[in-house]
PARO-404445 format. One record per residue (C-alpha): residue in one letter; z negated, x, y. Coordinates in steps of 0.1 Angstrom, whole numbers, padded with zeros to 4 digits, always signed. Example, Ala and Ser with C-alpha at 12.3 -4.5 7.8 and 13.67 -1.06 7.14 Angstrom:
// residues 2
A-0078+0123-0045 S-0071+0137-0011 
// end
This chain:
// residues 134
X-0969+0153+1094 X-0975+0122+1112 X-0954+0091+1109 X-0931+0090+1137 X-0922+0125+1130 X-0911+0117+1096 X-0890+0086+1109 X-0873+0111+1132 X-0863+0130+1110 X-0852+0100+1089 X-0832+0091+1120 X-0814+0124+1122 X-0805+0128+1087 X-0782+0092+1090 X-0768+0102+1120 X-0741+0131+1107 X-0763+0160+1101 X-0752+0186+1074 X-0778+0193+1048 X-0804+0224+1060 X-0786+0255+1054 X-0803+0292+1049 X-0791+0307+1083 X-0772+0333+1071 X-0738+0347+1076 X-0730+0338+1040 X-0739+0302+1051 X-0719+0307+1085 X-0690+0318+1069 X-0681+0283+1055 X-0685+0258+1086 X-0658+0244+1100 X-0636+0252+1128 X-0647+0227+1148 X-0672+0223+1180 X-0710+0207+1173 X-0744+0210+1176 X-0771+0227+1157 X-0808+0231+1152 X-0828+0261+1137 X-0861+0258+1120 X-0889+0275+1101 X-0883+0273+1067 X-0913+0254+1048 X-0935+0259+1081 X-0947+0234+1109 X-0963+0244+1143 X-0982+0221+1165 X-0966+0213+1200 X-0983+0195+1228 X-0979+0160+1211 X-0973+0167+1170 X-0959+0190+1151 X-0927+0207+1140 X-0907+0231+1124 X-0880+0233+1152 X-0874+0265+1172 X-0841+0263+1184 X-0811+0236+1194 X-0782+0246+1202 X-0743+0238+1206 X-0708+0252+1205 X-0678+0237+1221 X-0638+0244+1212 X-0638+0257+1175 X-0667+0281+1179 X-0697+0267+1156 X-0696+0296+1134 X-0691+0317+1159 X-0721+0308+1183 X-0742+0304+1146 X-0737+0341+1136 X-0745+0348+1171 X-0777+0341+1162 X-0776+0363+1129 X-0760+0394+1139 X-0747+0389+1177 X-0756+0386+1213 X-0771+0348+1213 X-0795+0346+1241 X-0824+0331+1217 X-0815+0357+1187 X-0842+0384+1199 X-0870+0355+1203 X-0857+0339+1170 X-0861+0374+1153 X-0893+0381+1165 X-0909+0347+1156 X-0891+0350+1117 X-0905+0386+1115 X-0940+0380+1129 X-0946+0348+1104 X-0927+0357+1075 X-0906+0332+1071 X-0867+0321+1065 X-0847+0303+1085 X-0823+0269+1077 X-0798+0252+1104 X-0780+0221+1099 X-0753+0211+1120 X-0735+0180+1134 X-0698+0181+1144 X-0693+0168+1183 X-0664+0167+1204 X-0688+0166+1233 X-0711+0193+1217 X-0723+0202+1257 X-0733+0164+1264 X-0752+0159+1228 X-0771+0192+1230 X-0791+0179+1263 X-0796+0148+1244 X-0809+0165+1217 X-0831+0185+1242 X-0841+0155+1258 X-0854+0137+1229 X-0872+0165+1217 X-0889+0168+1249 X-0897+0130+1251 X-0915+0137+1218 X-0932+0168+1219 X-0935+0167+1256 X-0916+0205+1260 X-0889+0223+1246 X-0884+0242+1208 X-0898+0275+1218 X-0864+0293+1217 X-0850+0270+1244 X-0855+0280+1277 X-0837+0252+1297 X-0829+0224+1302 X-0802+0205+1324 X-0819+0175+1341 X-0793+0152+1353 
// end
């Protein structure tokens, strides 16, 4: 792990973040009622991207009072990135963690989120498939 990635991450975990949570319905069932943002990752596995490395697949958000809602979509529901999420946790055997952030403008921090990841991986987690350039 190189240096600025660990400073990220650093950076993140000051900012309002939840611990990293096995992303489970279990798990789901105790968030709050409240909109935020989230991010999915490999569970004690990295991944080279085109500049460094992570364990980030997925970032996500849910507006109104539907975190754990949009969250189990991702478990047991009909999230648009649940079948790549699946596929990528079956074919290298590995768990899954979230962590979340409560946001009132959940829609707005997500494509910052997105942004920054961009800016330092140069693409998106592979489970994103867009991005709003504005």
């Amino acid at each position: 792990m190189r240096q600025s990635d660990i400073s990220f991450e650093k950076a993140e975990a000051s900012a309002g973040w939840s611990q990293w949570l096995p992303l489970s319905s279990d798990a789901i069932r105790n968030l709050p009622l409240l909109p935020g943002v989230y991010e999915v990752r490999l569970k004690d596995y990295s991944f080279p991207r085109l500049r460094g490395q992570t364990s980030t697949i997925y970032i996500g958000s849910a507006e109104k009072r539907e975190l754990a809602k949009r969250l189990n979509g991702l478990v047991k529901g009909r999230h648009v990135a649940r079948p790549r999420i699946e596929r990528i946790k079956n074919e290298l055997k590995t768990d899954l963690e979230f962590r979340f952030r409560v946001e009132f403008e959940a829609r707005q921090i997500e494509q910052e989120l997105l942004r920054e990841y961009e800016c330092e991986h140069l693409e998106l987690p592979p489970c994103n498939h867009n991005i709003a350039r504005q």
